[in-house]
N, C-alpha and C positions, 0 to 999 in steps of 0.2 A: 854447148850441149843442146838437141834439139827438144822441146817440148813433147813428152808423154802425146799420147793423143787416145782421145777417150769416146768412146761408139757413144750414141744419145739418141734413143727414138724422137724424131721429130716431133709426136704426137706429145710428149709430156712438155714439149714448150707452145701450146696450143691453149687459148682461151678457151673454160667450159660452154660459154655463154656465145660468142664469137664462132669459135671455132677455127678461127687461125691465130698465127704463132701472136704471140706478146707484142703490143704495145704500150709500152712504159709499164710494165708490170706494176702492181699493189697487192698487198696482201690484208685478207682480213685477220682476226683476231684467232678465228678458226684454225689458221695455218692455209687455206690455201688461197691460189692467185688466179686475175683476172686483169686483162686490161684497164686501165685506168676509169676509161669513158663506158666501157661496160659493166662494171659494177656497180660505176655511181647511175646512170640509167636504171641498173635494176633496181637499186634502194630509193631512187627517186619512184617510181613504177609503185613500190609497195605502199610507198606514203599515201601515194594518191589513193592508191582505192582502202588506204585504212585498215591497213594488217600490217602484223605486225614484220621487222625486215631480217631477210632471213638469208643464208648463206645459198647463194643457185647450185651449189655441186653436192654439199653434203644435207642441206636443207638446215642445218643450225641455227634457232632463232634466237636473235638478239633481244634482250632488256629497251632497249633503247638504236635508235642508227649509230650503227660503227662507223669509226672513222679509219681509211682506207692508208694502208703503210706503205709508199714508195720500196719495191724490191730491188736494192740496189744490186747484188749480185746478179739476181735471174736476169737484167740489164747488160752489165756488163756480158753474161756470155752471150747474148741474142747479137750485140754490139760484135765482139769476137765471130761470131758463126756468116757474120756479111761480110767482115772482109776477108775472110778464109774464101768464101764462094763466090769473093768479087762483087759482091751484087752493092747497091746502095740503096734498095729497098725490098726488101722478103716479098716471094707471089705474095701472099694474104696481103700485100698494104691496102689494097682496093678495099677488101672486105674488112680488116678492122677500121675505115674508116667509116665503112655502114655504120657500124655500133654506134659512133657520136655525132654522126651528121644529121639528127634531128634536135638535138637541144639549141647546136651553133645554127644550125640554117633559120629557124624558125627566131631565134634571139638577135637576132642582125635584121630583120623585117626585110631582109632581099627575098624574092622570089625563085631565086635556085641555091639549092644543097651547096653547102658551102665545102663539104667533104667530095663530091661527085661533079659538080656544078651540073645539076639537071634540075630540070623544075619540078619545085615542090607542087604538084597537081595530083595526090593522094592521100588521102586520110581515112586515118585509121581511128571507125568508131569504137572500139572496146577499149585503146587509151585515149582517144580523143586525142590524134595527135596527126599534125602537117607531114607527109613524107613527100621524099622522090620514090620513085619504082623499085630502087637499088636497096634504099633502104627498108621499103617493106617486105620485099621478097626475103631479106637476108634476117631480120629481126623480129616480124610481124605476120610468120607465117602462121593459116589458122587464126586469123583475128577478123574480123569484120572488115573490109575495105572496100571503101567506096570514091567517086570521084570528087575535088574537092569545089569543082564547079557545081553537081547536084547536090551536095552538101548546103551549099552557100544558097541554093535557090530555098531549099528544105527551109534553111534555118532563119533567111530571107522573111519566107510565108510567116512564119512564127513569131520577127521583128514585127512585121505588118500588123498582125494581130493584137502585139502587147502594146504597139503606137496608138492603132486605135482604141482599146479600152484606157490605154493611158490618157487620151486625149476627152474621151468620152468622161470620164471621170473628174478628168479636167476641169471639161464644162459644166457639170454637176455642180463641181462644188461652187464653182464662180454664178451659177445660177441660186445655188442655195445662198451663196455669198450677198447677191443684188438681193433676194427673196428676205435676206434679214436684214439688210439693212433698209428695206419699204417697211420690215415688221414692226423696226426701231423710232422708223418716222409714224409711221398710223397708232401705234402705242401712245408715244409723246402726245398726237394730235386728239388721242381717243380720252388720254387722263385728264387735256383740258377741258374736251366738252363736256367727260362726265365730272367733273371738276365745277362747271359751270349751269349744270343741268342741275347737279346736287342741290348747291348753295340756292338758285334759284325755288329750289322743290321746297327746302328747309327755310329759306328766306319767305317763301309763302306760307309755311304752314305758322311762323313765328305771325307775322302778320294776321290770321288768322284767328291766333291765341291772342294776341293784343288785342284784336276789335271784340274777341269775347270777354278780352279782360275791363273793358270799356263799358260793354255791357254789365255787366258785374256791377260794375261800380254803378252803371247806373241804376241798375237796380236797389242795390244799398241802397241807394241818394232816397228812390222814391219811399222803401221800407221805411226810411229813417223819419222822414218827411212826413207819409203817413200816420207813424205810431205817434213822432212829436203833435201832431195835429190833435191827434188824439187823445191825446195826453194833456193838450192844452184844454182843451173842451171839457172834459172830466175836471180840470181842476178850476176851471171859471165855475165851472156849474156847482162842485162840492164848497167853494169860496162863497157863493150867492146863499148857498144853503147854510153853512155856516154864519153867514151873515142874520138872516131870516131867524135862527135858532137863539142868537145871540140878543135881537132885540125880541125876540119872546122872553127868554129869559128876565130880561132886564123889566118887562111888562109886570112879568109873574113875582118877580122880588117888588115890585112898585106894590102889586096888588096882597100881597102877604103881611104889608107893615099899613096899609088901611084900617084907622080906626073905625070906622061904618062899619057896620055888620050886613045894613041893605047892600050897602056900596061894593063892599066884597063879593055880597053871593051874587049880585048883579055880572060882577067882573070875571068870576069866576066863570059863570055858565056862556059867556064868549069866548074864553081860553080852553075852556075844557075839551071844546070837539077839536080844536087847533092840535091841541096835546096829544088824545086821543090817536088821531090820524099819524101823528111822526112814531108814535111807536109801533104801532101796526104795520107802517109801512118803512123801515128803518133805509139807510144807504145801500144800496145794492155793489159790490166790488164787481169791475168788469172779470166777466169768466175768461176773455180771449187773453192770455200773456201776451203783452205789447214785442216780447222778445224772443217769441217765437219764431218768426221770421228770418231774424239774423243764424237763428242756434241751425234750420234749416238748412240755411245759404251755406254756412260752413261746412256742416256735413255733407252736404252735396258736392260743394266744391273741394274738399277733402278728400274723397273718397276718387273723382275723379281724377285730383293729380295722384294719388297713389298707382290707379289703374292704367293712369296716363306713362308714367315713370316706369312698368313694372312691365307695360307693354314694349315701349321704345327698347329697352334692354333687349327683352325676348327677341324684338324684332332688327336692332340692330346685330344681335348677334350671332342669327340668320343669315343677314347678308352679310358678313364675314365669312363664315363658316360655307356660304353657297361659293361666295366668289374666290375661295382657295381651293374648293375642292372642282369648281368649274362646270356644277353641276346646277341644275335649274329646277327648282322645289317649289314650283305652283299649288301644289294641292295645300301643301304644307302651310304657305303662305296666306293660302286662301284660307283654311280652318283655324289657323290663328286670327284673323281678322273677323271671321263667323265667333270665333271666342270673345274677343277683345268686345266685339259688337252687342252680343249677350250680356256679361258682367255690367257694360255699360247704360245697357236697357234696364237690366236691375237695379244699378243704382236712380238709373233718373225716375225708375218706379217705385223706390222707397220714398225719394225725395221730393216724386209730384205725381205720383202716382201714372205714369204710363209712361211704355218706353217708347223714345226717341231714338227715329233715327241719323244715321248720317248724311251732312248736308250735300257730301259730295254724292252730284251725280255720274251715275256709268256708264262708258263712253259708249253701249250698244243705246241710251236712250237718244231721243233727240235734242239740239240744240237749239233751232233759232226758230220762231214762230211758222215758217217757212216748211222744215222737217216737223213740224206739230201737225199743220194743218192737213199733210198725206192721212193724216187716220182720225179726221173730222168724221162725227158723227152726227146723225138726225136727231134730236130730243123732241117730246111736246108732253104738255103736264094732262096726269089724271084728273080733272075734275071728282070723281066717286071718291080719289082718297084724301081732298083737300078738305080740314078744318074750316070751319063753319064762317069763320071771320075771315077767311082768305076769299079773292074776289080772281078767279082765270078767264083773260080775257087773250085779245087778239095772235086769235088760234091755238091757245092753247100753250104760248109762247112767254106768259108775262104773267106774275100772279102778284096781286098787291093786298097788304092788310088792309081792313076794312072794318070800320065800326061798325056795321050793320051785319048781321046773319043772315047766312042764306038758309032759305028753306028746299030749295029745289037746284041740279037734281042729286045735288049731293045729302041733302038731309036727311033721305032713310036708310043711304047705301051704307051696309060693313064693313067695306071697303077702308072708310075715310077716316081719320083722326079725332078723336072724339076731345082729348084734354091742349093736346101741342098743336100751337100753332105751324102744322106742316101739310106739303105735298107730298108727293113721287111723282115722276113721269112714270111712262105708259114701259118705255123701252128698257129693257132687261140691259145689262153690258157684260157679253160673256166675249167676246172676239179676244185677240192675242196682245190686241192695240186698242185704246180708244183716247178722244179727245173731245174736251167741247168747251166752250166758253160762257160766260153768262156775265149781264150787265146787274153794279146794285144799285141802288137810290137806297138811302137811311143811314142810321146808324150801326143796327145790329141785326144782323143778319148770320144764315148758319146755311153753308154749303156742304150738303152730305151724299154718302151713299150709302145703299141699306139691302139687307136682303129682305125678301117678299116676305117673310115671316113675320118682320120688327112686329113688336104688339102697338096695336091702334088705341086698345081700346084703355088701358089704365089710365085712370088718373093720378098716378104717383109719375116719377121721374124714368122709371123704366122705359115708357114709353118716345121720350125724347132722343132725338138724333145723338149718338156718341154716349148714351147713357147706360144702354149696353153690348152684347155681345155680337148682335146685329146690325151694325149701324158702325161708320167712319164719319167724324163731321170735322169742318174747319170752322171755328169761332172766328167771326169777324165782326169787334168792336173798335174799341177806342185800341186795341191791338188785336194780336190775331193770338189765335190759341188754337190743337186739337186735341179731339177726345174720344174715347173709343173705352168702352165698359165701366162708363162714370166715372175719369181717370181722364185729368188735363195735362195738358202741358202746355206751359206758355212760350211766345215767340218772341223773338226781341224782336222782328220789323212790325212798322207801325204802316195801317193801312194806306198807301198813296195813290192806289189805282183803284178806279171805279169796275174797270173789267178784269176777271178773275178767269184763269185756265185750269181745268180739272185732267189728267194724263192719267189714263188706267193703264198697264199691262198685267192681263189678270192669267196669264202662264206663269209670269215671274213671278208675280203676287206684289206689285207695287203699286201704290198710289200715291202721285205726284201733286203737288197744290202751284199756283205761277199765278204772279203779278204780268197780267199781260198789258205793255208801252211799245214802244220802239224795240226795250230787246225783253226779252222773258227774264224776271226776276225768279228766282228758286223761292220758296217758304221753305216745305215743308216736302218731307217723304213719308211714307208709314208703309213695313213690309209686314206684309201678311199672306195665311195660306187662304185664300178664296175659295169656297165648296160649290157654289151657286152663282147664278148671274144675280148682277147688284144694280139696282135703281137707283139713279141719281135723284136727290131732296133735297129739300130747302126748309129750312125757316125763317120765320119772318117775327120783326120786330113790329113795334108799334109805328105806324107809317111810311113803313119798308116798299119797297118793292124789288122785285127779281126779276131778269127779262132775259131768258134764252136765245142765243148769237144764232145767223144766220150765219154757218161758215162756207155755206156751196161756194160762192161766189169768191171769196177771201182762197177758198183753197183752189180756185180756175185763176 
């Protein structure tokens, strides 16, 4: 019996998507169908640009991609409808092979369409995707298309650019790279020298306290030395006295058991005035406490290590605190050192009465006799203000004590000194800098400077160099000491040079004292505010003399 035979519009066995008849039909969940390679193309297409996948004929969106169901039937009759018409492949084979000739062409790395064999030389910018002609016209109409040779140049430029910033960065970093590893070595190299700069700074300044601390002691030794002296001399002398009292005694019990009655009043009237005298005139107890000295030393040197200890903290916890934060605190530094400096002139002015200051000098002064001698200065003495026993001779250069008085022409002038054995020069010292030397012969001697004002004329101590508010003097005896408003303070070096260097700068308000040898020894400093120009003086001991340096010559 023959087979029924059943009309079929060609068109309901036609891909929506495609557009011609089935191959390998699938069906989605929906119910309806699409060739195999164009459906998964389409749900491949929605993934890419991130929507969600949806059916191309009715638009039904899925939860998730579907997976596509082999339509066996719709197969079977497409299979049936070829060899009824003889054929061995449907017109549409060319064009359903459009549909899948870009995922196989482009996943085989050949350069022609694996559905067409033609060359893939088009692409398609709104999927970003390799075609041949056949397949853009047929799948990718209405999309962006361009050739995939200007593509490649496009995209080319853009390789180019992301090489060189990649490369650029590159060397960036491998320059920062070398850059930190020179950091790691200069670090290393910078913690030993300051490692070594330290210790040496701190190693000096221990040395420092050691030879003070030597001083110290020596000074004890001499306290101790002096008061036992004197402590011996008191007790020999009250021993002698005692002794003396004791054969008086013994005299007066002899003369009390005397039977004479001449004899007695005889003996009597020679002991009486003896007697008389020791009680009128009883032992005297020294008023100076032998132990005052020591109770001094200690409170000075008490006071200073407290101040010393209390500064070091402050100051070492400065520079912690500067060198983590990386920041550089001059002023700060400096005003704590103006503090430290003050507190410390107070104590050495309870404890000796004038403040001292510090020995180090600052690196704007000068060093070596050499930097002194650029701001030599002329001196020559006043005769009108030199004391009467003072003798100014050759040129006004050289003044010597003198047992004889002069009458002339200092004798009637106001000018001169009427109780202290002192001069002045002529010359005022108001400059930025000044410098001058002077030679001594004697024992005791006083190099000062003073303002015009100093009083001449009392005979009390006012008058004298360093005695008051007028006046800076350097004590030079059997040691050196200065004084400034009747207010010493003693020096541990002991005098070993005949020639003496005096350094003003009277901007800064300093004056410098120097042992001038071979190299310039430091004494002393004293800062002060200077209102007026200050005249350099002298006093003189008993056989002294003082002799003003030519320096013209020293400073050529």
């Amino acid at each position: 019996m023959a087979e029924p035979l059943i009309t079929l519009k060609k068109t309901r066995l036609c891909c929506q998507v495609c557009g011609e008849l089935f191959r390998n039909p699938a069906t989605l969940s929906c119910g309806h169908s699409f060739c195999t390679q164009c459906i998964l193309g389409s749900l491949d297409r929605d993934e890419r640009k991130q929507r969600a996948c949806a059916c191309p004929e009715c638009g039904h969106r899925f939860p998730s991609r579907p997976q596509p169901i082999k339509n066996t039937t719709l197969a079977d009759l497409l299979r049936d409808m070829e060899r009824r018409d003889g054929k061995r492949k449907h017109p549409g084979a060319s064009t359903q092979e459009t549909a899948s000739c870009v995922v196989t062409g482009t996943s085989s790395g050949s350069n022609l369409c694996v559905r067409h064999s033609r060359p893939l030389d088009i692409y398609c910018c709104t999927d970003e995707q390799i075609l041949c002609a056949l397949c853009a016209s047929a799948e990718h109409m209405g999309h962006t298309i361009g050739k995939v040779r200007e593509e490649r140049r496009r995209r080319q430029k853009e390789l180019r650019i992301i090489q060189t910033k990649s490369k650029q960065i590159l060397q960036e970093q491998e320059n920062k790279c070398t850059n930190i590893g020179k950091t790691l070595k200069r670090i290393q190299e910078e913690a030993r020298e300051t490692q070594d700069y330290c210790e040496s700074v701190l190693a000096g300044i221990i040395d420092s306290i050691q030879r003070h601390h030597m001083s110290v002691r020596e000074l004890i030794r001499g306290h101790e030395e002096q008061a036992a002296a004197q402590a011996e001399i008191s007790r020999q002398t009250l021993q002698g006295e005692m002794e003396e009292m004791r054969k008086r005694d013994a005299e007066l019990d002899r003369l009390a058991q005397t039977d004479s009655d001449a004899r007695f009043l005889q003996g009597w009237l020679s002991m009486q005035h003896l007697c008389e005298n020791d009680h009128l005139h009883p032992l005297q107890e020294d008023s100076e406490n032998p132990l005052l000295p020591f109770e001094i030393t200690k409170r000075a040197v008490g006071q200073l290590g407290e101040q010393l200890e209390e500064f070091c903290d402050r100051r070492f916890a400065s520079i912690c605190q500067t060198a983590d934060s990386g920041e550089q605190q001059e002023s700060e530094e400096e005003s704590e050192e103006d503090d430290m400096q003050e507190r410390c002139e107070a104590s050495n002015t309870q404890s000796h009465g004038l403040s001292r200051t510090s020995r180090t000098e600052p690196n704007v002064e000068p060093k070596t006799r050499a930097e002194f001698l650029q701001y030599a200065c002329d001196l020559s003495l006043d005769p009108t203000t030199a004391h009467k026993n003072l003798e100014i001779s050759a040129g006004d250069k050289e003044v010597r004590w003198s047992a004889l008085e002069r009458k002339s022409p200092a004798g009637h002038c106001p000018q001169r000194f009427l109780q202290q054995k002192q001069v002045l020069c002529r010359e005022g010292l108001q400059a930025e800098r000044c410098y001058y030397e002077i030679e001594v012969e004697g024992d005791k001697v006083e190099i000062a400077l003073a303002y015009k004002g100093i009083d001449r004329k009392s005979f009390s101590r006012r008058s004298a160099f360093g005695a008051n508010a007028n006046s800076w003097s350097l004590d030079r005896s059997a040691n050196y000491s200065v004084s400034h408003k009747d207010v010493g303070v003693p020096l541990t070096a002991c005098p070993s040079q005949r020639r003496l260097g005096v350094y003003l700068n009277f901007t800064e308000g300093t004056l410098s004292f120097y042992e001038v040898a071979d190299r310039m020894k430091f004494l002393y400093k004293v800062e002060a505010e200077f209102s007026e120009p200050l005249y350099p003086g002298f006093w003189l001991g008993v056989g002294c003399c003082i002799r003003i340096c030519d320096l013209r010559l020293d400073a050529l």
